[in-house]
C-alpha positions in Angstrom: 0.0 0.0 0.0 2.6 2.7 0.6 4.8 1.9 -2.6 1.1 2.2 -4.5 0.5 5.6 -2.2 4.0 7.1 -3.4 3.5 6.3 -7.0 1.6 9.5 -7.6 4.7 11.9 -6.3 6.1 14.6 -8.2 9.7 12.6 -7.5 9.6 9.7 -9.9 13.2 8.3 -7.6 10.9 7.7 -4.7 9.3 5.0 -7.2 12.2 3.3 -7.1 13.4 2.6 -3.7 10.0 0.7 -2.4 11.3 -2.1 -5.7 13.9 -4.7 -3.9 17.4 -4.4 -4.8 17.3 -0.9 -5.7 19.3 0.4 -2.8 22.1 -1.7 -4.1 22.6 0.0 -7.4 25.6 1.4 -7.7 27.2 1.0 -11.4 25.4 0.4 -14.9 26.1 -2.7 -14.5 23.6 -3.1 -11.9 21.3 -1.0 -13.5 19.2 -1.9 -16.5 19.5 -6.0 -15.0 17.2 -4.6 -12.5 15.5 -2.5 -14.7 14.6 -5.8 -17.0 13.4 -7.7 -13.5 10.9 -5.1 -12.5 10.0 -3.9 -16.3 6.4 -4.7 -16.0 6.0 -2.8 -12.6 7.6 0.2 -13.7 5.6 0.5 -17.1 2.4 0.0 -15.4 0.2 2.9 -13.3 2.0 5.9 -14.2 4.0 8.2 -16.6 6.7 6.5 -18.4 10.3 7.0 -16.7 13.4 8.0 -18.1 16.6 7.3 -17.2 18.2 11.1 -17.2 22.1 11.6 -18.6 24.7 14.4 -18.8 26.1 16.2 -22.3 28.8 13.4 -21.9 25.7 10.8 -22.4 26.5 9.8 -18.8 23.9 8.4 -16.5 23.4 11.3 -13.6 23.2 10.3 -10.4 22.1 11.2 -7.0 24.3 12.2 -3.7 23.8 8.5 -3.0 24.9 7.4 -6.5 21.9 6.5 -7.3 20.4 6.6 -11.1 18.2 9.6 -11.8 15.0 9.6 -13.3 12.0 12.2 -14.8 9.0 11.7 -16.1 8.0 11.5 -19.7 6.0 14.8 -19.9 8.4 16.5 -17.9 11.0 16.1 -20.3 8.8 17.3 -23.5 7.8 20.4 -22.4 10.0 24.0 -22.4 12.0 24.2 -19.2 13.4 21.0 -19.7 17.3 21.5 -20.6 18.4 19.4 -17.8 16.5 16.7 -19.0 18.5 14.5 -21.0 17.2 11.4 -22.1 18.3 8.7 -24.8 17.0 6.9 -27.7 17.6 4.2 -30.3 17.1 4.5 -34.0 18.1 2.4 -37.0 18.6 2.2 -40.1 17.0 -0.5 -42.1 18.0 -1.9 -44.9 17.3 -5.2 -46.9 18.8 -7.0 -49.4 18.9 -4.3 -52.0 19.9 -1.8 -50.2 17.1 0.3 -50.1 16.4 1.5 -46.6 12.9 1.6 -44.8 11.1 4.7 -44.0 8.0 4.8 -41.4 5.4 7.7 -41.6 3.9 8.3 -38.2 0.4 7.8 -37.0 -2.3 10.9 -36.9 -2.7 10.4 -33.3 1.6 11.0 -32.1 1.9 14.2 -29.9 4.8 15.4 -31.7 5.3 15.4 -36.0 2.0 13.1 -36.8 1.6 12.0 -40.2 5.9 12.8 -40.6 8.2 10.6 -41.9 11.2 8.9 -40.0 13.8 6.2 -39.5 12.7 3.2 -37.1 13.1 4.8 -32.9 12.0 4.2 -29.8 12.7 6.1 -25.9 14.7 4.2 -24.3 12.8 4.8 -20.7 15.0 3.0 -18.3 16.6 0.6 -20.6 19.7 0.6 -22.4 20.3 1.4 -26.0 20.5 -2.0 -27.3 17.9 -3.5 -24.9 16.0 -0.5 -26.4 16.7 -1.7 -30.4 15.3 -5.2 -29.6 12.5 -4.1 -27.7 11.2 -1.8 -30.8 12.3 -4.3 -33.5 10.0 -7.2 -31.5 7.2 -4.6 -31.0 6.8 -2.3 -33.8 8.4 -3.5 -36.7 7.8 -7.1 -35.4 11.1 -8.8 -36.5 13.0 -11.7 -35.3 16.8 -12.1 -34.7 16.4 -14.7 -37.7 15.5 -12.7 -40.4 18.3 -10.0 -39.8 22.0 -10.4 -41.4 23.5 -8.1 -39.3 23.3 -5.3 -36.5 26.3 -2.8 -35.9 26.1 0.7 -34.8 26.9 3.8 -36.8 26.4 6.9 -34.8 25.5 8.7 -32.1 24.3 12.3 -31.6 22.8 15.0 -29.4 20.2 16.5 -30.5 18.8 20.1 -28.5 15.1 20.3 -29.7 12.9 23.3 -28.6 10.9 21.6 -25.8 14.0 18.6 -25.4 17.5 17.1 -25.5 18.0 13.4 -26.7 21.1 11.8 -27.2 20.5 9.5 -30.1 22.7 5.9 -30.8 21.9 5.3 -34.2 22.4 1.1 -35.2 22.3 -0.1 -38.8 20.5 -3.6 -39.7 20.6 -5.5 -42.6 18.2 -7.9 -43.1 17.8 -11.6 -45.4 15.8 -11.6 -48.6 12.4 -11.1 -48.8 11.8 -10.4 -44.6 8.0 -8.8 -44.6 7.9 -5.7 -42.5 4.8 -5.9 -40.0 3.9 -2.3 -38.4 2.4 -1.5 -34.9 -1.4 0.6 -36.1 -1.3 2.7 -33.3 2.7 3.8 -34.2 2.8 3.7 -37.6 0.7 5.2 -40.6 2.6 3.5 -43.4 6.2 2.1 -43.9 7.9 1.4 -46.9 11.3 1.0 -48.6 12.8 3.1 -50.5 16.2 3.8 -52.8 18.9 5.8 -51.4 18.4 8.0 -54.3 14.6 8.4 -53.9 15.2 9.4 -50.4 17.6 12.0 -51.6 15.6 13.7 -53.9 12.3 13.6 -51.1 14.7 15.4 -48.9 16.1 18.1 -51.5 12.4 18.5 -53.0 10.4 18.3 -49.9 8.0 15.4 -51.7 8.2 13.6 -48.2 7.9 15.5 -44.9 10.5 14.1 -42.6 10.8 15.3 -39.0 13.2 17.6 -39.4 16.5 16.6 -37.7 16.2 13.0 -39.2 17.2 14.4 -42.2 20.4 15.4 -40.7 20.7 12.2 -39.5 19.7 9.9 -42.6 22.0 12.3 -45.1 25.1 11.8 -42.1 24.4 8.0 -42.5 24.1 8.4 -46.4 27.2 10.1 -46.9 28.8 7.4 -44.0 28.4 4.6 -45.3 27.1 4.2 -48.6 28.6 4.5 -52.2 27.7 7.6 -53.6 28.5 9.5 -56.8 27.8 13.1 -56.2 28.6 13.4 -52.7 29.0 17.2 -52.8 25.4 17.4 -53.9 24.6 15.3 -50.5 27.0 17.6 -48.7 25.2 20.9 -50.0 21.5 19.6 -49.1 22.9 18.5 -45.6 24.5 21.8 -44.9 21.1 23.4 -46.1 18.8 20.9 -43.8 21.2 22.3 -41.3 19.9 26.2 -41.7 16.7 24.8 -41.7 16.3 23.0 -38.4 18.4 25.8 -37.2 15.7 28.2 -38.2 13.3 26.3 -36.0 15.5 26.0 -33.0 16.9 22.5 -33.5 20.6 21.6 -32.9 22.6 18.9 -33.4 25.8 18.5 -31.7 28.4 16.1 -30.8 27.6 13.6 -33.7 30.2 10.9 -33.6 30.4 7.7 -35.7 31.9 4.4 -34.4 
């Protein structure tokens, strides 16, 4: 009764320390095993949690060393610079190279009916517990259909009302793998040519959230063979004044 009592506080920590073992938690290491153990608990009752990190993508922790954690909507809303949280996105591609593009569903709270790359929050997990999660649940695809999985990137990115820092993995899949979609996530996904995704970019024929097209250009120009690279170079650079425009920054972007 008093760990359901507290789970209405404004100090999402308190959550934590009714769940056994959480006093013990002292490295990352220790961390998202727990996490996995008491998953269904802390997705359950509440706003989702997120694990909060520094500009070093460094979990922050308390006096005690403890993990810190926000809320969901307190970390989309203005006001919330110290609010760092992570995500996973990937690049998928199958056996001709084309890569897949989702378009969000109507009912998203942020860029509904945009289109993207494959994501998810992380919450409390880490980033590769994170990629399997969202490959099982929205894109529903198993560890034997896919050829490979290695990350690219990783990036943070300042949006008006957050901060992310972004690992970016790339997965190639077998021949002929049929992409499922979650309804409630996902409009429409589809796969298209690196050169079709170029020219939707330059001419605007598909509205991608707008720092994904930093991203997907970084990750064309990285790691696929390309003619006319200074024409990719000159639309990223532009997609830069864009998002810049509209209070979007993207810093530290590192590839592995």
């Amino acid at each position: 009764m008093r760990y359901m009592k507290e789970k209405n506080t404004t100090n999402p920590n308190i959550l934590l320390k009714w769940l056994l073992g959480f006093d013990t938690i002292k490295s990352d290491t220790d961390f998202f095993p727990f996490v996995k153990k008491h998953q269904r608990k802390l997705e359950s009752g509440w706003d989702e949690l997120f694990l909060l990190v520094n500009i070093k993508d460094e979990i922050r922790r308390n006096k005690k060393g403890l993990p810190l954690l926000a809320y969901r909507q307190d970390c989309h809303q203005k006001g919330s610079k110290n609010k760092i949280h992570r995500w996973s996105n990937f690049f998928i591609n199958n056996e001709k190279g084309e890569l897949l593009l989702s378009k969000r569903a109507d009912n998203k709270d942020t860029y509904p009916w945009f289109w993207e790359i494959g994501w998810g929050h992380c919450g409390l997990l880490s980033y590769d517990d994170t990629l399997k999660k969202e490959l099982k649940e929205e894109v529903w695809i198993s560890a034997s259909k896919i050829v490979s999985i290695k990350k690219i990137m990783k990036s943070l990115v300042k949006l008006p009302i957050q901060q992310e820092y972004i690992q970016f993995y790339e997965i190639n899949l077998k021949k002929w793998v049929k992409i499922k979609k979650d309804n409630k996530e996902v409009k429409r996904s589809a796969f298209y040519t690196i050169e079709k995704i170029i020219d939707a970019i330059q001419n605007k024929t598909l509205k991608f959230i707008p720092d994904q097209t930093i991203s997907i250009l970084s990750y064309i120009l990285a790691t696929k063979s390309i003619q006319d690279k200074k024409k990719i170079k000159d639309i990223l650079t532009k997609q830069q004044e864009i998002c810049k425009k509209t209070g979007i920054k993207i810093h530290s972007m590192q590839f592995f």
